[in-house]
N, C-alpha and C positions, 0 to 999 in steps of 0.2 A: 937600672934606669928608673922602675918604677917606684923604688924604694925614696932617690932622691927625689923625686917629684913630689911622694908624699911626705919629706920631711920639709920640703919648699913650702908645700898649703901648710902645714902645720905652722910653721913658721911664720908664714903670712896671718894663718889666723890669728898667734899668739901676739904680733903685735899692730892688729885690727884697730883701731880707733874707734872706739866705745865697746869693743868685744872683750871679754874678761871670763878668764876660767872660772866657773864655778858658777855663771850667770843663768839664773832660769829663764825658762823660754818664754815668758811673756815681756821680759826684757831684749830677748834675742828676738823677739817678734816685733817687737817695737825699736829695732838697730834694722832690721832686714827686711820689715815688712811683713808679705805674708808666707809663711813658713808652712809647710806641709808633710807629714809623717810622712817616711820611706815606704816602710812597708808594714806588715805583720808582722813576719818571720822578723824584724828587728825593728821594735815597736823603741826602741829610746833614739833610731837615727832617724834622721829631719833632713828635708830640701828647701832652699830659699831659691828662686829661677829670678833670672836676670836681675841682679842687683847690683849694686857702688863698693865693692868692698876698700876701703881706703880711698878714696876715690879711681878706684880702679873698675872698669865695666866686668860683669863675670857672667857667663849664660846661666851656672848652677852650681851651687856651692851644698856640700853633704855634710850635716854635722851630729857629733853623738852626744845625749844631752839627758844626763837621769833626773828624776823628780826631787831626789834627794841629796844630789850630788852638781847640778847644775849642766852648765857646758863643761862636756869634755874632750873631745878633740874633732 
């Protein structure tokens, strides 16, 4: 079950309207707003809390995003 769920976000995010693999995050910042580092312990994942994803309402959307490699999943 958990597995299809996360290939459901994945899916979702890959065809997001304005989100694009490879996008660095002052463009995902500017698609979602204000965006927020996870954690330490995994310094390239990022939170956006309640935003429009597609037009779709979402409380928190998690995403991984290198400095050199952009968004990726």
């Amino acid at each position: 079950m958990l597995k299809r769920l996360q290939a459901a976000v994945i899916s979702l995010i890959a065809s997001l309207e304005g989100l694009a693999w490879g996008m660095p995050l002052d463009q995902v910042h500017a698609h979602l707003g204000e965006v927020h580092q996870a954690n330490t312990t995994h310094p390239d994942r990022f939170i956006a809390r309640n935003v429009m994803l597609d037009r779709l309402p979402v409380s928190q959307v998690t995403f991984d995003l290198t400095p050199e490699a952009g968004l990726q999943s």
